[in-house]
Structure formats: C-alpha cells, structure tokens
FIDRENDREN-59609 format. One line per 2 residues: number of its first residue (from 1); for each residue y, x, z of C-alpha. Coordinates in Angstrom, 2 decimals. Example, Ala and Ser with C-alpha at 12.3 -4.5 7.8 and 13.67 -1.06 7.14 Angstrom:
BEGIN
1> -4.50/12.30/7.80 | -1.06/13.67/7.14
REM end
This chain:
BEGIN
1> 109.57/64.80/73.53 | 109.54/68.79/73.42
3> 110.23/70.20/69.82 | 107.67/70.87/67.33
5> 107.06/74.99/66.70 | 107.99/76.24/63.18
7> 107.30/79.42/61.30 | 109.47/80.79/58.37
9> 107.80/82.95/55.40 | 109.24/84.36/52.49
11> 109.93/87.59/51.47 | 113.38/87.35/50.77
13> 115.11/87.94/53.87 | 118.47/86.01/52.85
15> 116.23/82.99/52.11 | 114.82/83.47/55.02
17> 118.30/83.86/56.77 | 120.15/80.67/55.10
19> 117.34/78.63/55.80 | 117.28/79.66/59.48
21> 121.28/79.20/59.66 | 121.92/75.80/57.58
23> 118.92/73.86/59.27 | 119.88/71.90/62.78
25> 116.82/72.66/63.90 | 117.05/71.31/67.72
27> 119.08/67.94/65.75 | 115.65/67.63/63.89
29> 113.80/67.89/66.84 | 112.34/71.51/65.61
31> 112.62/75.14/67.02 | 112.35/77.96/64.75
33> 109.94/80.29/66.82 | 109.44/83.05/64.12
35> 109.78/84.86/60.35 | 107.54/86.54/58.14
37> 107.88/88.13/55.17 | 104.32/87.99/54.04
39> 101.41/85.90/54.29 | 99.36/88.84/55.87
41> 101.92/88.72/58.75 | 102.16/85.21/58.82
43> 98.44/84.88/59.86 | 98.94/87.13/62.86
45> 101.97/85.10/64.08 | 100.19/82.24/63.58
47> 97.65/83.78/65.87 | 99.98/84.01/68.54
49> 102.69/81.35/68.12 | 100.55/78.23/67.46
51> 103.12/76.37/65.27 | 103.36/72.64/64.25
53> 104.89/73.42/60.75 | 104.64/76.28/58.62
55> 106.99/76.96/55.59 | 106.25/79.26/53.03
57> 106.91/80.51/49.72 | 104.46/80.86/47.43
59> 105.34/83.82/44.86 | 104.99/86.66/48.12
61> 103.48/90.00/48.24 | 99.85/91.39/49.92
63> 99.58/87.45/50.09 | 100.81/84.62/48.50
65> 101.58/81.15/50.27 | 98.34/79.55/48.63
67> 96.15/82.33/49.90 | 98.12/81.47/53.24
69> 97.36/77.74/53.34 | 93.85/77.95/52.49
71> 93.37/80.23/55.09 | 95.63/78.58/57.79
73> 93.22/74.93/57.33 | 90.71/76.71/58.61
75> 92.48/78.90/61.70 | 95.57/76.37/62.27
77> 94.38/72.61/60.89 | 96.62/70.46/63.03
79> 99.70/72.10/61.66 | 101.74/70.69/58.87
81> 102.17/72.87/55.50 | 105.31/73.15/52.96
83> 105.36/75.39/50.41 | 108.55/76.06/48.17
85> 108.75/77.96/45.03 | 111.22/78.62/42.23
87> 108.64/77.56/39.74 | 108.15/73.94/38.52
89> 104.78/74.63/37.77 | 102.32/72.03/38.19
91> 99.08/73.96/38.74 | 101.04/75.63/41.77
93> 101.79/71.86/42.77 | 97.86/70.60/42.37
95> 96.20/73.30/44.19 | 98.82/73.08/46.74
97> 97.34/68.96/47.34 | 94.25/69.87/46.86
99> 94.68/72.64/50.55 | 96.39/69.57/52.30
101> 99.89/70.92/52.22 | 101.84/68.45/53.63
103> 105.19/69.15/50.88 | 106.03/70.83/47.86
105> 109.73/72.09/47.31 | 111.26/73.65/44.37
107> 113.75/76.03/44.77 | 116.78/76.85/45.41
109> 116.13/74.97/48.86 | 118.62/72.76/49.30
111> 119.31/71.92/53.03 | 119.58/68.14/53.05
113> 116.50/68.22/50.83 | 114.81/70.10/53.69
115> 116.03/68.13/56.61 | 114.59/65.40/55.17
117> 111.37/66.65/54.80 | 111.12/68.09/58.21
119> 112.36/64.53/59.03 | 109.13/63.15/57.62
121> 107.11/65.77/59.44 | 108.64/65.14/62.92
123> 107.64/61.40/62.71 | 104.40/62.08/61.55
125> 104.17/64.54/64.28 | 105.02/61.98/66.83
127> 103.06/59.34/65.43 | 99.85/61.38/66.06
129> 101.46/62.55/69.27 | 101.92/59.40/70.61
131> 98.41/58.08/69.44 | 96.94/61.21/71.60
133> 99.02/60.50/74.62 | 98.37/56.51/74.41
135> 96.63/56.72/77.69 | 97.11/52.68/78.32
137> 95.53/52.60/75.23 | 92.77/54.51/76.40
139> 92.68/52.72/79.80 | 92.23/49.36/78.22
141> 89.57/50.63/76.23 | 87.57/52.12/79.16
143> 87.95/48.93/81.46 | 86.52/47.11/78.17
145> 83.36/49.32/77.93 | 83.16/49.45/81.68
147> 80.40/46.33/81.25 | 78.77/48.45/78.78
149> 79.08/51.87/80.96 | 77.51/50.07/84.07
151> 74.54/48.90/82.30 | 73.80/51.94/80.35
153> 74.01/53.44/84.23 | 71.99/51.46/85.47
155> 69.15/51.21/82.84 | 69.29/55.50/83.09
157> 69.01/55.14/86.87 | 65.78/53.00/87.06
159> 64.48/54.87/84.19 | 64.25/58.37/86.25
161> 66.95/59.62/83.58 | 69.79/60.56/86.08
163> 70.04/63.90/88.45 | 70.96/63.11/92.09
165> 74.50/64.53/91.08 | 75.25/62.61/88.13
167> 73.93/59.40/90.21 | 76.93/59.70/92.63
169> 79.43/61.54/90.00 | 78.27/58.24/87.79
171> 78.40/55.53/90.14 | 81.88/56.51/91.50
173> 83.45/56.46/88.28 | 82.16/53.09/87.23
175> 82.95/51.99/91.17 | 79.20/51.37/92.04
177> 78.32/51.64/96.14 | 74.94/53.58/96.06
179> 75.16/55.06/99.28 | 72.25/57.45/100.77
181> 69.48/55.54/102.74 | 66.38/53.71/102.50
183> 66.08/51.36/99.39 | 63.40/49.12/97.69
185> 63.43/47.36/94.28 | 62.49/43.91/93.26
187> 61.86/42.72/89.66 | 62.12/38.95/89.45
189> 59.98/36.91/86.61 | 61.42/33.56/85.38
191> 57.82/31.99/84.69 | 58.80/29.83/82.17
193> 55.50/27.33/80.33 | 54.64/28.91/76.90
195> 56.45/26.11/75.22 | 59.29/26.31/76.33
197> 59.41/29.65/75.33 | 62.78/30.43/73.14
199> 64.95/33.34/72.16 | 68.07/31.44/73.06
201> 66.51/29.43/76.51 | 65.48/33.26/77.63
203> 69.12/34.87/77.71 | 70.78/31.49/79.06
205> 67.33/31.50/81.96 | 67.62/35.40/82.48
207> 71.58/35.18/83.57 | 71.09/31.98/85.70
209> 68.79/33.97/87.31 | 70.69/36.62/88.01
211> 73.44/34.05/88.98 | 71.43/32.40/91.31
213> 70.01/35.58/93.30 | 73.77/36.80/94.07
215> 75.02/33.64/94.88 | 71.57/32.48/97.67
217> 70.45/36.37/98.86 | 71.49/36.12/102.43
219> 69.85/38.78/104.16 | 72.95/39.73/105.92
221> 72.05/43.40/106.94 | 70.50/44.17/103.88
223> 73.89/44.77/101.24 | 72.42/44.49/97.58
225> 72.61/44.65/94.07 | 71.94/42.44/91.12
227> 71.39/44.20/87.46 | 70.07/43.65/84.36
229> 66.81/45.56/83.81 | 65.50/45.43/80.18
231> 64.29/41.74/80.26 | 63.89/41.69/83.65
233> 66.97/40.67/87.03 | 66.43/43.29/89.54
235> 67.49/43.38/93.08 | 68.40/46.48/94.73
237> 68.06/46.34/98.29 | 69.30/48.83/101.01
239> 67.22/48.83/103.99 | 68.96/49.62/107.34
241> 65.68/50.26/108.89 | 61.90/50.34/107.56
243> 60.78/47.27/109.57 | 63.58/45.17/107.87
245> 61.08/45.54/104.49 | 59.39/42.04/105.85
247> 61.70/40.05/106.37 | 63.31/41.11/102.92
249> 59.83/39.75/101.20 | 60.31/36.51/103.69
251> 63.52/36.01/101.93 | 62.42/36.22/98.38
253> 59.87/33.81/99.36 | 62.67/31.56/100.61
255> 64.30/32.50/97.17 | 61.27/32.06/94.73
257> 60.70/28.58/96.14 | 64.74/27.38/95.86
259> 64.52/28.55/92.36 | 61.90/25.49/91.91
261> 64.76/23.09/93.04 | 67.80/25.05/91.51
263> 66.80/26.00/88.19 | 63.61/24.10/87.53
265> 61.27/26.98/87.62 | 59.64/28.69/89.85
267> 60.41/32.73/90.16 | 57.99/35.73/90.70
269> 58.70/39.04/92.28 | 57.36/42.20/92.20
271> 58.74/44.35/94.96 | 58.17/48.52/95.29
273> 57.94/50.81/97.90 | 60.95/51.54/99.91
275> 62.54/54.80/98.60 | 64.57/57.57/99.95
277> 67.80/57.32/98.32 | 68.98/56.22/95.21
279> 67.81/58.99/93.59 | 64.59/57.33/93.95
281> 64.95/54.13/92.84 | 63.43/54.46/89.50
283> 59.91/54.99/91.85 | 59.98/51.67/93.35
285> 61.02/50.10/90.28 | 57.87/51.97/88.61
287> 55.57/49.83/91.91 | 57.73/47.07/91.06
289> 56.54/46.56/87.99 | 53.36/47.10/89.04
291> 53.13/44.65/91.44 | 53.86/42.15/88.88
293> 51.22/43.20/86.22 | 49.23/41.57/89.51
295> 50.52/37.70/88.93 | 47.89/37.66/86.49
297> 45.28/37.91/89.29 | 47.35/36.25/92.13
299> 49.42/33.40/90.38 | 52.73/32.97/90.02
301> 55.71/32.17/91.77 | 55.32/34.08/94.58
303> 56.19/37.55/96.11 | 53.93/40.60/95.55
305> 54.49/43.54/97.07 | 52.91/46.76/95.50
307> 52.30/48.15/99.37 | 49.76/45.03/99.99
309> 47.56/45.76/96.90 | 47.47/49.68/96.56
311> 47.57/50.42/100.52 | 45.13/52.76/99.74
313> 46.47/55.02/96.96 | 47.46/58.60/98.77
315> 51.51/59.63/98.22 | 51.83/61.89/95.54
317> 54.47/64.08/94.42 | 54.64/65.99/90.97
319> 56.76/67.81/89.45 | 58.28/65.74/86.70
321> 60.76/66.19/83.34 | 63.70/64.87/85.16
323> 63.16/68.02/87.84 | 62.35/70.30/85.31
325> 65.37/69.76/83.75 | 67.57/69.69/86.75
327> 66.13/72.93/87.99 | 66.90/74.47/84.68
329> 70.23/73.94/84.11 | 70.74/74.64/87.76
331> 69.54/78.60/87.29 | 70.51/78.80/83.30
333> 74.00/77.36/83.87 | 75.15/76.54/87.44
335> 75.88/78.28/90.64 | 73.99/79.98/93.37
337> 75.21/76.66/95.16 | 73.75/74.12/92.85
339> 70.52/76.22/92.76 | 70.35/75.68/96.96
341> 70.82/72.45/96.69 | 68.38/71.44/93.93
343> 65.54/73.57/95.50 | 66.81/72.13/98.94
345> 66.04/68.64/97.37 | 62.79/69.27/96.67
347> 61.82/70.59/99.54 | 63.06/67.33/101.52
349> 61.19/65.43/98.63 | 58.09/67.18/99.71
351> 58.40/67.41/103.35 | 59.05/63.40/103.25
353> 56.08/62.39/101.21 | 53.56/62.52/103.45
355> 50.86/64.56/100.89 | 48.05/66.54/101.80
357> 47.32/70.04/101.91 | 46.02/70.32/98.78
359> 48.52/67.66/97.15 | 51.26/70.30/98.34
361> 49.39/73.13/96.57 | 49.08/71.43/93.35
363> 53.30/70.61/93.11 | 53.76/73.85/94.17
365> 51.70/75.59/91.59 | 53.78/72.89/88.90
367> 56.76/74.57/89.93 | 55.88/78.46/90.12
369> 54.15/77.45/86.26 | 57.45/75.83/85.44
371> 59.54/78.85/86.40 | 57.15/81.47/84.99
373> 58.15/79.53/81.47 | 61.29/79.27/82.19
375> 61.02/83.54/83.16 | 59.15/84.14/79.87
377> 61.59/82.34/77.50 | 64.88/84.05/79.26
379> 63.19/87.33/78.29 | 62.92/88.34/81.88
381> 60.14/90.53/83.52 | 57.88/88.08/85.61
383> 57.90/91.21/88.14 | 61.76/91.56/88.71
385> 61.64/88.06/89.30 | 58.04/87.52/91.60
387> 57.86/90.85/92.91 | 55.38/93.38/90.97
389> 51.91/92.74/90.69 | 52.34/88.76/90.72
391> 49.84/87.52/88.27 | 50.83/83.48/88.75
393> 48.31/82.68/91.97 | 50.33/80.64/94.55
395> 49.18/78.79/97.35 | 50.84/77.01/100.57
397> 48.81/79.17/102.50 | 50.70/81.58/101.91
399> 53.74/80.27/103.65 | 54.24/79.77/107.77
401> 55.56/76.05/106.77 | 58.17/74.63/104.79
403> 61.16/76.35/105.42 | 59.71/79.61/104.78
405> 58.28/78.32/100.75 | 61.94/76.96/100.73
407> 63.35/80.28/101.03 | 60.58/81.85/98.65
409> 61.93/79.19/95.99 | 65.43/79.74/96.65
411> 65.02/83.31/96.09 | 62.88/82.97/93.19
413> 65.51/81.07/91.62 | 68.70/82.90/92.61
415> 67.25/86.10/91.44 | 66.25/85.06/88.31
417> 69.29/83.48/87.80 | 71.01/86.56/88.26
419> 68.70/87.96/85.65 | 69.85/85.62/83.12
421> 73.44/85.72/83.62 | 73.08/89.66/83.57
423> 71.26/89.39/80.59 | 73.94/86.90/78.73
425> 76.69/89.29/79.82 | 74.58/92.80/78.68
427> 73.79/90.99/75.25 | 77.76/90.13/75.09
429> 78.33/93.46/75.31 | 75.95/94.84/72.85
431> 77.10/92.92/70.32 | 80.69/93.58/70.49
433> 79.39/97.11/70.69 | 77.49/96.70/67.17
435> 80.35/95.45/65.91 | 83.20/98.17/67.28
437> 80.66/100.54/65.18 | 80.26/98.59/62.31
439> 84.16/99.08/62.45 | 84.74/102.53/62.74
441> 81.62/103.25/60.14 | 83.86/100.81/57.28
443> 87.04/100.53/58.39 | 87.68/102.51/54.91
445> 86.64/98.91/53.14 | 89.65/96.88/51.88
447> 86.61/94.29/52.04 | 85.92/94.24/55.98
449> 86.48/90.89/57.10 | 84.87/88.81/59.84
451> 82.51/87.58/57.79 | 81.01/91.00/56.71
453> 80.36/91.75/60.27 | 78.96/88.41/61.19
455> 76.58/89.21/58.47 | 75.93/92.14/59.51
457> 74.78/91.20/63.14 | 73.95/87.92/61.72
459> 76.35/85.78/63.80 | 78.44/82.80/62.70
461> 82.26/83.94/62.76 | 83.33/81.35/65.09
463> 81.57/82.09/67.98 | 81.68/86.03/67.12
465> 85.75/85.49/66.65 | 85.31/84.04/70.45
467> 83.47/86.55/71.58 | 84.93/89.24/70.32
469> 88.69/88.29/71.36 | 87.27/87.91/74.84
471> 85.01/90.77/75.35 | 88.35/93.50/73.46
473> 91.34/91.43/74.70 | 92.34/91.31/71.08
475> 91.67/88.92/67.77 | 89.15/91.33/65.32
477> 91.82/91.15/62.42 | 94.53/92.92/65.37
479> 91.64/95.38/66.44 | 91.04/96.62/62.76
481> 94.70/96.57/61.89 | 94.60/99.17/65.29
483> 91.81/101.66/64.01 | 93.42/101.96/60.94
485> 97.05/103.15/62.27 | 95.13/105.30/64.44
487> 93.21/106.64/61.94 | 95.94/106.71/59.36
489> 98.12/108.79/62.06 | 95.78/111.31/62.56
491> 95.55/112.19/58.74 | 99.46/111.85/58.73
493> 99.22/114.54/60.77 | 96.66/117.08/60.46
495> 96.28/116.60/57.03 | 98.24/117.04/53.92
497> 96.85/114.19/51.89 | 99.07/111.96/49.76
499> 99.67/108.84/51.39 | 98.45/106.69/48.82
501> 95.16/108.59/49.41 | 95.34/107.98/53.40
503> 95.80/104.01/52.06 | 92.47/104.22/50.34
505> 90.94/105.91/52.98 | 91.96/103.61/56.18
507> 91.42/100.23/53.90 | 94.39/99.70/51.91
509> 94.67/99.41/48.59 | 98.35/98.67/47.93
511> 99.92/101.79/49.44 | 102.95/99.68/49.78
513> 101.68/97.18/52.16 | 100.33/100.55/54.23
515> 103.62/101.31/54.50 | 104.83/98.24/55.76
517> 101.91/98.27/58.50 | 101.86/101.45/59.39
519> 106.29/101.11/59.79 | 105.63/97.94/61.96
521> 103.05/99.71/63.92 | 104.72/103.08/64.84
523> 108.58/102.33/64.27 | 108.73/105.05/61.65
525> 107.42/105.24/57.57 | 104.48/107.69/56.97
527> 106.55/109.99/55.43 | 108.98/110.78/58.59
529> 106.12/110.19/60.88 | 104.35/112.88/59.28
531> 107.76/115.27/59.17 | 107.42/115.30/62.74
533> 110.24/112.17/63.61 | 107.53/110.81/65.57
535> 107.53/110.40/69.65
REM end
C-alpha cells in the first residue's frame, strides 16, 4: 500500500528536527511531507498537503494544537490527530478526547513510544482503507440487491417514473433487454373464489403464475418479459410488427384456458395498446388496467383488450410531470445535446399520435405555459427568450408543419438555457465580487473570517469556501493573508509608521506573528524590507 501523509508542528525546531531524524518513517509505512511551527501555518499546509496524520504540540504560539484540532475536524476529518505536550495535565488530556484526537503524548517524545503509536495509526489506517477498497465486498452486495434493483426498475418503469435515458442507462446496468420497437402490456388476474381468498394462498398463486406464463408463452417472434407489478404478473411483449397484436391475444387465450388445467384457476388479462418504445410502456399498462376494471361487465377468465372496448376514444397527448421534469433538467442542467434530443422526443411523440388539429394546439400551448414558468422562476426576460412582444398566444398555425415548431422549441430552449447558465455564472461572479470588497473594506479586522463574510452576503461557508477558491484560484484564508502583505508593504514603504501600528492596521494583533508572515511572504523582516533590502 502507498504511505500514509504526515505533518509535523511544533515550534521548537530541534523537536521538530529529532523527531523527523529518529522516526523510520518509510519502516512505519509513513512519509513525512511537511513542518510547521505554528498552528496558523499548519492550517494552510493542511490546505495543500492533505495529510493522514497530523502531530502537534499543544503549548504553540498565534495557535495552539487544541485550537488546531478543533479546527482541522471540520477542514481535514478523515485524518488522524496526536497531540504531545510537556504537561501532564489532565484538562489538556480531556478536551483533547473530547476533539477526537486520536493520541495524547507527554513529553520528552520518546521514539519507540512514537513508533508505536504511529504503529496503531497505520493499522487503523489500513483497516478503513481496506474496508473502502473491498470492492468484492461491494460486488457481492450489489448482485444481492440486484432482485431488489430490478423490481424497483421495473415498478418505476410502468409507473411513468423513468426518463427515456435512465430507462436504457437503468436497464443495462441491471442487464434488462428493452430494446426500441413496438410493445404492448398485459396484466394477468388469478380469479381466485372469495373463499379461498388468503394472504398466504395469494403470494404462493401470484408466483405460480408468473411461473407458469414464462414457462407456456410460446409466441416465438414475440421475445417477452415476465415481472411483478404491484399485485398483479405482467407480460411485456415486443411486437415485431402491428398485425402480430392478434395473434398475441390468441395466445393468452390459449394461456388463460391452460391455467384452468395447470393451476386450477382460470386467469384474466387485460391487455393495452401497443406502444412506441419502452419509454411508453407505463401507457399500455395504464389501458391494461383498464381493460380489466371491464371483467366486471364481461366475466372472467378471458382476454380483454382495451382497443375492443374504447375504439372510439381519440389519441391524446399531454404534456405530463414526467416531461416536465425531463425538459427541465435538460435546459437547467444538461447540454445543448440533451436539450435536442428531449425536444426531438417530443416531437416524434406528437407526430406519432395521430391527434387532431386542435389536440396538437392544446399540448403545444402545455408546453410554451410550462416554459414561460420555467422563464419566470430563472429570472429571465420572457422577451430575450420568445422574442419581444410575445404575450404567451401560440398556435400550430403558426408553424409550416412539424419540423419547423421543432426548431421553434429547440430554440426556445437552447436560448433560454443559455440565459440560465449566463445567469449562474454572472451571479458567481457578483458574489465573489461582494466579497473581494467586503475584504479590502475590513481587512484591518483581526476578526475577518469566513464566516463574517458569509454573513455578510448571507451564504453558508461551505459552498462560499467552494466558490470562492474556484472563481480567485486561491482558498479565502490565502487571499486575505495576500491583501494584507500587500497592504502592509505599501505602508512599509511610503510610510513611517511603527510596525506594530502597520500590524493593527492590516489585521494583526500580535506584531510578532506579522513578522513571521510578512518574513514568509517577502523573504525579508519589515524592518529591512522597509530599509530598502527589498527586490
């Protein structure tokens, strides 16, 4: 395994030295990757070295090794804490449990003493290592809830719950065969006496069901699927061809009939309209379900197919949650690709479902509503979006045919997408802006922290740490630390102002812990910067 990453601090440089020398640290399976001589300094090396163990004295100046463990559980909480000191003072000892440091040494620091606690550490270290990297572990585990995973699938896909993406992302992981096409649904109803009726008789009658339908479907050019649909077996049938729709309802005829002899009971189904896709699926299930609310009319155990009762109800097409929500995260969060394709969907959804004139009109004006919301609540001008003047009136005949609303929508979309993203980016940069001035109007505060400017711009510090470090290219403790030399320099020299009173002025209130900044940021100590040793 690669060596764990430890940082040094104490103040005392020949501590810091033995320790450093008398430790085998590659024997131990440790690298030493830095020294501090503070707790101030510590925190920025822990910034940029990331180490597994920290060691630390506690008696230090500008910070002490407390200060430095309660703040390093909540920048660095993976990494293992020991503090030493050369008191045997049990307060130090019972807040140092109470921050989760790891061990608590007295000094002098005696080297075997040491090795064996960064002994301890290293096995700890690879016991949570190993219990990370335990990917047969994690293997086994996912082949276990692989049952569990399909189902859940499967109940989300009838449901209408699953984009067309996460359908084939889904069913690929899990090693389902959904392929494009033509498919239908059947729900199949065990019609059981009301006697017999019985928790226990149910489950045992609902998988021999589903038993029996794999093992006697023999519609050879049909390739199907058998699942568990709330209380209800479902087959999932791909159609090669339209006209292959009858003699699928000639074989669950053949089916509902065999049941008689096979399990004792005869079996219903109620079978949807064939659906482009599997995408669609959760439609015919919807007629499927239908069909059977009908075997109170028609009797049961026999086929009913929602096409022979309802021939008369006119296609629709609206413009549902599931779209809503696909179409939302396509233009808040995806690409200019993913917002083609989605609008591309629906426009093959509407070209393909047969609706009237006026049937087109009404999902069209569900969508333009849907994206004027979606406008309003992005605080984007409905006119950069629509063009100016738009006051919400759509209508297909507006549009040569479908290709050319396609391309309206696409546009639509993409620009207001653009919009947004803009928008995110232009607010990013405000409010680093706020902050860089909130900086250079109280840099002069010992106090100015993170959390004063978070509260400032009313932020949490998390994501304004985040933001910050990514919109300056520096952590907001570094950039402060820089604004301060800066400032500090320019009094150094065009002023003649003690340099405890340049401390005070650029945030420091221990003028010797300026000094000890201001020599690791320029090379030189105030005083010979300002007698003109500097570059």
């Amino acid at each position: 395994m690669e060596e764990y990453r430890v940082l040094l601090v104490d103040d005392e440089e020949e501590i810091r030295s033995g320790i450093s020398r008398k430790i085998d640290w590659p024997s131990l399976g440790f690298t030493l990757v830095g020294e501090a001589a503070n707790g101030e300094e510590a925190l920025e090396l822990c910034d940029q070295l990331h180490p597994d163990v920290v060691l630390t004295d506690i008696k230090m100046p500008f910070m002490d090794g407390l200060e430095l463990c309660r703040r390093l559980r909540q920048s660095l909480p993976g990494a293992k804490l020991v503090v030493f000191s050369g008191f045997d003072d049990f307060e130090y000892a019972r807040q140092a449990v109470s921050m989760g440091v790891s061990e608590y040494i007295l000094k002098p620091i005696n080297a075997q003493e040491l090795s064996g606690v960064l002994t301890r550490l290293r096995e700890l270290l690879d016991a949570q290592r190993l219990e990370h990297r335990d990917m047969e572990a994690l293997r086994r585990h996912y082949e276990e809830s692989l049952p569990i995973l399909r189902e859940l699938f499967y109940t989300r896909l009838l449901s209408g719950q699953l984009s067309p993406d996460q359908i084939q992302d889904r069913a690929a992981r899990y090693d389902i065969h959904l392929p494009p096409g033509l498919w239908t649904a059947a729900l199949i109803h065990a019609d059981l006496p009301d006697h017999a009726a019985d928790a226990e008789r149910d489950e045992l009658l609902l998988l021999s069901v589903q038993s029996f339908l794999e093992k006697q479907f023999s519609l050879e050019d049909c390739p199907f699927l058998s699942v568990l649909y709330g209380d209800l077996p479902v087959l999932l049938v791909r159609l090669p061809a339209p006209d292959r729709l009858y003699p699928l309802l000639e074989e669950l005829e053949r089916l509902s009939r065999l049941s008689q002899s096979y399990l004792g009971v005869p079996l219903t189904a109620g079978v949807g309209l064939p659906c482009h896709g599997p995408e669609e699926l959760h439609r015919s299930v919807k007629g499927a379900r239908s069909a059977l609310d009908y075997r109170v009319l028609k009797g049961s155990g026999r086929v009913i197919f929602i096409g022979d009762l309802e021939p008369q109800v006119p296609a629709t097409l609206s413009f549902e949650e599931e779209d809503q929500r696909t179409l939302s995260a396509a233009v808040k969060l995806g690409t200019p690709q993913q917002v083609e394709q989605v609008v591309g969907e629906m426009m093959d959804r509407l070209r393909q479902a047969g609706l009237s004139l006026s049937q087109c009109h009404l999902f069209l004006l569900e969508l333009v509503a849907f994206l004027l919301r979606l406008t309003r609540s992005g605080g984007v001008a409905v006119e950069a979006v629509f063009g100016p003047n738009f006051n919400g009136s759509i209508s297909t005949d507006h549009f040569s045919g479908p290709e050319e609303l396609g391309r309206w929508l696409r546009e639509r979309c993409l620009r207001l997408q653009e919009l947004l993203g803009r928008q995110r980016s232009d607010s990013a940069w405000r409010l680093v802006e706020q902050a860089k001035s909130f900086i250079a109007a109280h840099y002069a505060d010992s106090e100015l922290s993170v959390d004063t400017v978070c509260s400032h711009l009313h932020l949490s510090p998390t994501y304004f740490s985040t933001l910050f470090k990514r919109e300056v290219g520096m952590p907001f403790t570094t950039y402060v630390t820089e604004i301060r030399m800066d400032e500090a320099a320019r009094l150094l020299r065009d002023t003649a102002e003690k340099t405890y009173l340049i401390a005070e002025r650029t945030g420091y209130t221990d003028p010797n812990y300026f000094s000890y900044v201001f020599k690791r940021r320029f090379g030189l100590s105030p005083s010979k910067y300002r007698s003109g040793s500097n570059p």
